[in-house]
N, C-alpha and C positions, 0 to 999 in steps of 0.2 A: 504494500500500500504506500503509494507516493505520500510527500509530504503535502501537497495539493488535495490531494484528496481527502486525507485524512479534515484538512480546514472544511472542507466543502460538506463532507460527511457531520463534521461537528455542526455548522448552520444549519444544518435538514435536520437536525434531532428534534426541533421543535418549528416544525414549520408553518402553524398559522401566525406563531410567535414571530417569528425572523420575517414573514409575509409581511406582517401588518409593519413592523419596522421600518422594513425596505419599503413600505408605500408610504411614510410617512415621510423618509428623506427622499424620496421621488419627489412629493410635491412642496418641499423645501425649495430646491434647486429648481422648480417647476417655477414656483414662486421667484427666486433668485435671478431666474432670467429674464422674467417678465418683466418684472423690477430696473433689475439694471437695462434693457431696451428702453424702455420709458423715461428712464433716466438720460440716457442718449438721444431720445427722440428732442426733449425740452434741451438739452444741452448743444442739440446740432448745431441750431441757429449759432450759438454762439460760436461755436469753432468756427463755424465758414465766416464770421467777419472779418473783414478786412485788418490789418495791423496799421494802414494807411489812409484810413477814413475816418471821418467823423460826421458827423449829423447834428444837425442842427432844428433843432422844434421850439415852439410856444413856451418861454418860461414856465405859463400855467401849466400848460396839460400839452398831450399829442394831439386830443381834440379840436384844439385850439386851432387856428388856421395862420399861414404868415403870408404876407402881399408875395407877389409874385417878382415884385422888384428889388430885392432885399439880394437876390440870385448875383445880378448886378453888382453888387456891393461886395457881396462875397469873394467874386473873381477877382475882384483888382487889389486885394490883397497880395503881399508876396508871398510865396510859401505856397500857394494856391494854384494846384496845378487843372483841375474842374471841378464844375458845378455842376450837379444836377437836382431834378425836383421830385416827389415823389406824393402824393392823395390817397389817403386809405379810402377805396372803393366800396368796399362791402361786398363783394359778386358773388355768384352762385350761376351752379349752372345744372337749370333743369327743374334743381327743387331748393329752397331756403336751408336746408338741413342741410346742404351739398356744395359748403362754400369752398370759394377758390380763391387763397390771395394774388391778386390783383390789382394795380395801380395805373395812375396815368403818370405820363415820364415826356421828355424830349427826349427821341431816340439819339440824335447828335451827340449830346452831352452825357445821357445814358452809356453809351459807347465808348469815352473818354473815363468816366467813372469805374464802369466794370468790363475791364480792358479781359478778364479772364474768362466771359464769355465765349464761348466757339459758332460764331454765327455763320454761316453760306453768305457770303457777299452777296451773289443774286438774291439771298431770299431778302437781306438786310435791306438791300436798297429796295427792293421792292414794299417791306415795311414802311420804309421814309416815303416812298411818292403815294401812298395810299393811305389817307387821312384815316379812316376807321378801319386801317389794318392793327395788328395784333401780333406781338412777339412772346411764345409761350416755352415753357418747358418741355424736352423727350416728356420726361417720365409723365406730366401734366396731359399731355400730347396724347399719350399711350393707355392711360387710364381711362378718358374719355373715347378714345378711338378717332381724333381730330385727324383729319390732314391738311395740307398746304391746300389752302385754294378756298377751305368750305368754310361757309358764313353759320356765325356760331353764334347762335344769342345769349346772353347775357343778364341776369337782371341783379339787381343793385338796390341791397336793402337802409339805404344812407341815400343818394342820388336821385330825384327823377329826372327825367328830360325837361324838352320845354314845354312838352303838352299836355306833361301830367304822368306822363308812362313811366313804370320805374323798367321799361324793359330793352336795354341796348341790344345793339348786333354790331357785329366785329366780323372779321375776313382775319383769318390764320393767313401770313404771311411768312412765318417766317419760326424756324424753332433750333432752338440753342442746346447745344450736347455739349459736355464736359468730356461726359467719356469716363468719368467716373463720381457718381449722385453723393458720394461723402464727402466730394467738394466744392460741391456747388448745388442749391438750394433749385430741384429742375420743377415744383410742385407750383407755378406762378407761372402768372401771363402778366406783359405790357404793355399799355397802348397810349394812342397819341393824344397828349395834354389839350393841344389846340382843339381838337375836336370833342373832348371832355369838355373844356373852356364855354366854348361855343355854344354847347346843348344841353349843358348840365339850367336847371331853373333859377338856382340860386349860387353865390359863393363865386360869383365871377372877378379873376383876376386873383385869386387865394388857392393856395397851395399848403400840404399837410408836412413835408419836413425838407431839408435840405440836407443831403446827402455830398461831403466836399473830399476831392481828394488833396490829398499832402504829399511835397515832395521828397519831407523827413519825420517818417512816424516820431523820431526821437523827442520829435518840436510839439506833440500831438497835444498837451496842455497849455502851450503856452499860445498854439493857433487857436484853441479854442476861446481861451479867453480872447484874446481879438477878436473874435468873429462874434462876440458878446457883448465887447465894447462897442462895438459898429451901433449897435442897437439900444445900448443903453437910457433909460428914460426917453427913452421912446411909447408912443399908446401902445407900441405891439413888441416889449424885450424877449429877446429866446435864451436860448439853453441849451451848450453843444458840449456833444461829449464822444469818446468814441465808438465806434461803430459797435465795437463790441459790447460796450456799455451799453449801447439803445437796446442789443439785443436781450442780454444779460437782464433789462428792465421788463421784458415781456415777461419774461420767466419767474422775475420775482414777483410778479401780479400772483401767481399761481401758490409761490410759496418755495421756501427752499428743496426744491426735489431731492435733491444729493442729501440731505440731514432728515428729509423723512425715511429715503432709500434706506441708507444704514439704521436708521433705527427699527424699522420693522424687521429687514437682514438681522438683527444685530437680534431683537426678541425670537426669530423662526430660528436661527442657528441652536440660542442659549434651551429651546425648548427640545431642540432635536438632539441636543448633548446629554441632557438628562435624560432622554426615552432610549436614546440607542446605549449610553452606557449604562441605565438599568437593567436593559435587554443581556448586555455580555456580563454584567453582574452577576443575575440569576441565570445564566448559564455556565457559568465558574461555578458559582454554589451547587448546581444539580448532576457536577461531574467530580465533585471533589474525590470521589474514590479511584474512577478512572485515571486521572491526573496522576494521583500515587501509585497508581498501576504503572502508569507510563514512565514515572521515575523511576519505578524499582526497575521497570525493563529497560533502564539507563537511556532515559532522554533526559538530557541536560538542564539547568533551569535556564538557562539562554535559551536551548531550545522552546521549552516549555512559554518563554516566556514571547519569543517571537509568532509562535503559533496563535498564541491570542491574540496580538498585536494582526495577525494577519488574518485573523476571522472577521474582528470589529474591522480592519483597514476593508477586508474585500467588499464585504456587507457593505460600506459606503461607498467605494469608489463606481461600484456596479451600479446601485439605486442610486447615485449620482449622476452620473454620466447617464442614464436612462431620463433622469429629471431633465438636464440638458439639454439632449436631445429630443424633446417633446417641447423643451421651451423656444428649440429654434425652427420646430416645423408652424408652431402655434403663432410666434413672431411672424413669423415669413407669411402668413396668412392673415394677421392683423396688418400690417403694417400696407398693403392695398390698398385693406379699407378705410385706412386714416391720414394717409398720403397728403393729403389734401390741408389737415391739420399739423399733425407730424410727421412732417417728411423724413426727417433723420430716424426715423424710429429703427432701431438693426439691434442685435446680436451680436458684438463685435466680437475678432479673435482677443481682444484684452480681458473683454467679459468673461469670454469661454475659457482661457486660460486659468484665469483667478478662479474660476468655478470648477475646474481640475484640480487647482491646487487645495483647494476647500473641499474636495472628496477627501482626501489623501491623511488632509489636518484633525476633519472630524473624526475618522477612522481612528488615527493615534490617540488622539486625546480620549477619545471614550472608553479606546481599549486599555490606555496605561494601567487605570488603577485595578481592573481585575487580572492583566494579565501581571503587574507583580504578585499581586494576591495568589495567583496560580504558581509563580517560581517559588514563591517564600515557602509553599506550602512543606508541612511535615508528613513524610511517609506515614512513620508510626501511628500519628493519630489520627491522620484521614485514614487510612484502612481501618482504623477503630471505629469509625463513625456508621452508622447503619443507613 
């Protein structure tokens, strides 16, 4: 009898006991993935900010609106390499429940701004000469089933037109691949300011933030206050900060994700410690004769001792990595339907990793203290025991 078998053999002694176990750290790590996705998904935005942007909004709020001439003033700053503008739409597409973010932009300056776009020149320029054209994302693209050419309605729960309709139409002109969605946000469409301008009912000549590029992130405080000064006591002062910072501000509407994540992490692990090392506890206890058997037929307490260590370690790394892998098929299937919301939403290899090495941790730690309790043990009076 191999030394594998014999561990394998020891879990199967009690097998609704070890079942229920193993389902227990299943939907730890089931939990643990879902978790940390989530985590990722609120955290995407932030990663993908720029290190060289900053944004500029309303003192008060984002709600707030700034003139549209304020753009102007921005540029002629030094250090100011462009501008561009940005109006939170509201869109949706199909059904209110089905939102899409969405903005109105000058493509020109747009292009200047976020140079890391990968657009088809043909389609690009075909976006610029086409007033109610649209510049969307693959993945945005792909979820809907859009393609280049088709008129796409819109509607807009913030905006009406002029005649009362809250329902725009757009022409798909043109769509932007990175080539890889972890770094670049492809869940959004943009279209053309002027003709928002022009047809929107209300709010004309007002824009929702200012989006600036720099031609030294290092300077990234000391432009902002400039671009603060410009405005200062003024009827309409703003508020710039960096890109990453605006982004960082959505997320904290929500609440700290990262310090909820670990603390529920941090309750499901401390609860799966106790249940799995009670489980190798009273499995110590219900073999203490056998144990003694196997010292006297000269197993080592090393031995003895890594045998436990590797019943509790298999026990987790199995029902772990089974947790994992259901966390990333179940991921992979939310994150379709919420694309739209959280685009970042994934399952990274850092997650999965940490989540390997968390099979491995639980395993030891639950197993240490019965498998010393198994080495220390005494022949003589474990065979005395009945």
């Amino acid at each position: 009898m191999t030394f594998l078998h014999l561990v394998r053999k020891n879990l199967g002694r009690k097998k609704v006991r070890t079942l229920f176990t193993a389902l227990s750290i299943v939907v730890a790590f089931i939990l643990f993935g879902l978790l940390g996705a989530l985590n990722q998904g609120f955290s995407g935005s932030v990663s993908l900010a720029g290190v060289d942007r900053l944004v500029t909004i309303h003192k008060v709020s984002l709600i707030q609106l700034l003139p549209i001439a304020y753009g102007a003033r921005i540029s002629n700053l030094e250090g100011v390499e462009a501008v561009s503008h940005y109006t939170w739409f509201g869109g949706y597409f199909q059904d209110p429940r089905q939102q899409v973010f969405s903005t109105p932009t000058d493509p020109d300056t747009f292009r200047e701004v976020y140079a890391e776009f990968e657009i088809d020149p043909d389609q690009f320029q075909a976006w610029q000469n086409n007033r109610v054209g649209m510049l969307a994302g693959k993945s945005l693209a792909d979820t809907f089933g859009w393609q280049v050419g088709d008129r796409i309605p819109i509607g807009s729960t913030i905006w009406p037109t002029s005649d009362g309709s809250y329902g725009w139409e757009f022409v798909l002109e043109a769509v932007y691949d990175d080539g890889d969605p972890a770094n670049t946000n492809e869940q959004q469409f943009f279209f053309h300011y002027e003709y928002f301008n022009e047809t929107r009912q209300f709010g004309k000549d007002l824009i929702g933030w200012y989006t600036v590029k720099i031609s030294d992130p290092e300077n990234a405080e000391a432009m902002a206050a400039a671009i603060d000064a410009l405005f200062a006591n003024s009827p309409t002062e703003t508020k710039t900060t960096t890109e990453k910072g605006f982004a960082q501000g959505f997320v904290d509407q929500v609440g700290d994700i990262g310090a909820i994540v670990r603390y529920i992490l941090l309750a499901v692990f401390f609860t799966m410690l106790l249940v799995t090392a009670n489980t190798m506890a009273q499995s110590v206890r219900e073999r203490t004769n056998e144990l003694a058997v196997l010292k006297t037929l000269g197993f080592s307490d090393t031995r003895i001792l890594v045998m436990v260590l590797s019943e509790s370690t298999l026990l987790s790394v199995v029902a772990g990595v089974l947790g994992l892998m259901l966390a990333y098929v179940a991921v992979g299937g939310f994150a379709a339907s919420v694309s739209q919301f959280l685009p970042g939403l994934a399952l990274t290899n850092a997650t999965l990793v940490l989540g390997l090495v968390l099979t491995v941790v639980l395993g030891l730690i639950t197993g240490i203290a019965p498998a010393l309790s198994a080495m220390r043990l005494n022949v003589v009076q474990a065979l005395a025991r009945r």
